[in-house]
N, C-alpha and C positions, 0 to 999 in steps of 0.2 A: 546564466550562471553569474552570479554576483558575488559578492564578499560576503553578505550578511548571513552569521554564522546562524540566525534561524532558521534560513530555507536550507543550507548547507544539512543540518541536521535534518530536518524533512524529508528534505530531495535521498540524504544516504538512505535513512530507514526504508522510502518509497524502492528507490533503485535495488536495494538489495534482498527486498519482499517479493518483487516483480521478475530477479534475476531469477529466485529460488522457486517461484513459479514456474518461469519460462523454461527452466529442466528438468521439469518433471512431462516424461513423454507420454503419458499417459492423461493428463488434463488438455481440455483446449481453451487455452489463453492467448487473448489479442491486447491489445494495448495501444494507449496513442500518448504522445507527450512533444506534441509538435507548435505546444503552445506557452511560452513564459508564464512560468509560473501553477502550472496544471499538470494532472496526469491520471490519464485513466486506464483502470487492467479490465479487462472483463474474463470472465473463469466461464464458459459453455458447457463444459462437461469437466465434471469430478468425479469419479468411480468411487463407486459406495464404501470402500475399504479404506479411501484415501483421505475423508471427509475428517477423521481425527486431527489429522497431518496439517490442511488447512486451516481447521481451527484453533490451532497452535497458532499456524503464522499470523493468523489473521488477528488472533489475541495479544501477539506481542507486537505487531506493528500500530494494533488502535492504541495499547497502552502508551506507547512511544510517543505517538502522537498528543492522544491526553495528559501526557507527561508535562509536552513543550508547551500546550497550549496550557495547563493550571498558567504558568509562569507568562506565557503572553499570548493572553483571552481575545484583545482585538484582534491579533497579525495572523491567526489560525483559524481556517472554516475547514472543515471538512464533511462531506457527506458520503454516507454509505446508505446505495440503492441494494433490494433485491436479495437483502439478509432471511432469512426462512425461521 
């Protein structure tokens, strides 16, 4: 955790995508973020009714992202594995 309000804003949108995952008892979500500056969810099971729901979140958090990176292209990599 640093000052720099780019990751600041990444790390919230991550952390609050991941929180609103991790309460839904019905998905199986693991997670790791034990490394500066990274952070991985992985989703194992999503129940067929619920896939709307995820696609929401997962649409406003890539936008979020695309957001910050339009404005700074170098400082942002992201990769999403295992999209269908």
């Amino acid at each position: 955790m640093g000052e720099d309000l780019l990751c600041a804003a990444v790390t919230v949108l991550f952390r609050t995508a991941a929180r609103a995952l991790q309460l839904q008892s019905d998905f199986g979500v693991h997670g790791d973020a034990s490394e500066s500056g990274k952070m991985e969810v992985r989703i194992a099971a999503v129940p067929a009714r619920r896939r709307e729901w995820l696609a929401g979140l997962t649409d406003f958090l890539i936008q979020g992202i695309e957001d910050l990176r339009e404005e700074n292209s170098k400082a942002i990599h992201l990769d999403i594995e295992g999209i269908k």
